[in-house]
C-alpha positions in Angstrom: 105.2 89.5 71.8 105.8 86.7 74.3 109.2 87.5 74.5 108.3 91.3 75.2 105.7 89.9 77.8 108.8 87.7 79.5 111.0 90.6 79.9 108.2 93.2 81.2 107.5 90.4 84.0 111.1 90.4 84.5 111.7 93.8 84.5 109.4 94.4 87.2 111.0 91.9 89.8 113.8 94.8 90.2 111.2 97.5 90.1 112.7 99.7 87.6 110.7 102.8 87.1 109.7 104.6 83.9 108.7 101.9 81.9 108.2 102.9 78.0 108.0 100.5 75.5 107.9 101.5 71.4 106.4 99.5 68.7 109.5 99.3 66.1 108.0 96.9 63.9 107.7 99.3 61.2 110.5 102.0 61.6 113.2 99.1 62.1 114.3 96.0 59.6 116.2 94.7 62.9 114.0 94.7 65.8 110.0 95.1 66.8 110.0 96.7 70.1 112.8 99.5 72.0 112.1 99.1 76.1 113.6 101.8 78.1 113.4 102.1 81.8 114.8 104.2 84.7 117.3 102.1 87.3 120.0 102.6 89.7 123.6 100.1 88.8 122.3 97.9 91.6 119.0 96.9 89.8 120.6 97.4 86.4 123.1 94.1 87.3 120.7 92.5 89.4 118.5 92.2 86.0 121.2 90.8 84.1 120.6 87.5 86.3 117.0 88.0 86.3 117.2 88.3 82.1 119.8 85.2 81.8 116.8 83.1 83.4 113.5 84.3 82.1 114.6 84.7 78.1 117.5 82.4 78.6 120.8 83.2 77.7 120.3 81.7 74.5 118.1 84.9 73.4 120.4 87.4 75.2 122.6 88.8 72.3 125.1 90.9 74.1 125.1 93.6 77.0 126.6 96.7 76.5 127.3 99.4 79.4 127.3 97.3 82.5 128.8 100.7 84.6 128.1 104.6 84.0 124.8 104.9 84.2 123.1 102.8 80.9 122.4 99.2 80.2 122.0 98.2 76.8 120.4 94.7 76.8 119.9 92.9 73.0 117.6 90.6 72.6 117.0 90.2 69.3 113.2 91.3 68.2 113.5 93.5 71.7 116.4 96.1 72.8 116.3 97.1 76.8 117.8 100.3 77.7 117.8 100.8 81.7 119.5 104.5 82.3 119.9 106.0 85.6 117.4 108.8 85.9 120.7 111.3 85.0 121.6 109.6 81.7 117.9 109.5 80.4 117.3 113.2 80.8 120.8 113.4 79.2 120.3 111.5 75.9 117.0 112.3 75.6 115.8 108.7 73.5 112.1 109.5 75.3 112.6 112.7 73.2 114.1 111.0 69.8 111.3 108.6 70.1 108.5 110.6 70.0 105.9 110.2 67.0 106.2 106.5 67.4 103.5 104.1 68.5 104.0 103.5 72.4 102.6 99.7 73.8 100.1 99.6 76.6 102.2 96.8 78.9 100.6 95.4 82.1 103.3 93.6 84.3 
């Protein structure tokens, strides 16, 4: 959870809108929480600097998508997803993710 905390702080320096985060622990064997968020490119790359110092790069597993509209950050226990308000309506994961357990955050 203090990881989750780290990157909710973090998050919210580029204020990203949208914030959803689901509780995996029990539907995954890979990861505990999904995050997704709503940003435009220029707050999706600005993050990746943000990220690389709050976690450390150390806990940053890859980034996948860096253009075209969806960010796909791995962390580990916690997988960011930042889509631009287009993609998110498009793929729908608010949608796919419905049914599971949703975590009150406070940044």
């Amino acid at each position: 959870m203090e990881l989750l905390e780290k990157i909710i702080k973090t998050i919210d320096i580029v204020k990203v809108t949208d914030v959803k985060v689901y509780d995996m622990e029990k539907s995954s064997p890979f990861f505990d929480y999904v995050v997704l968020a709503t940003a435009n490119e220029r707050q999706s790359n600005a993050l990746i600097q943000y990220l690389k110092e709050s976690v450390g790069t150390e806990q940053i597993r890859g980034f996948e998508g860096k253009t075209g509209g969806w960010l796909l950050v791995d962390m580990g226990e916690v997988i960011l997803h930042l889509f631009s308000k287009e993609m998110r309506d498009y793929y729908g994961f608010d949608k796919r993710l419905m049914g599971l357990k949703l975590v009150d955050i406070k940044a």
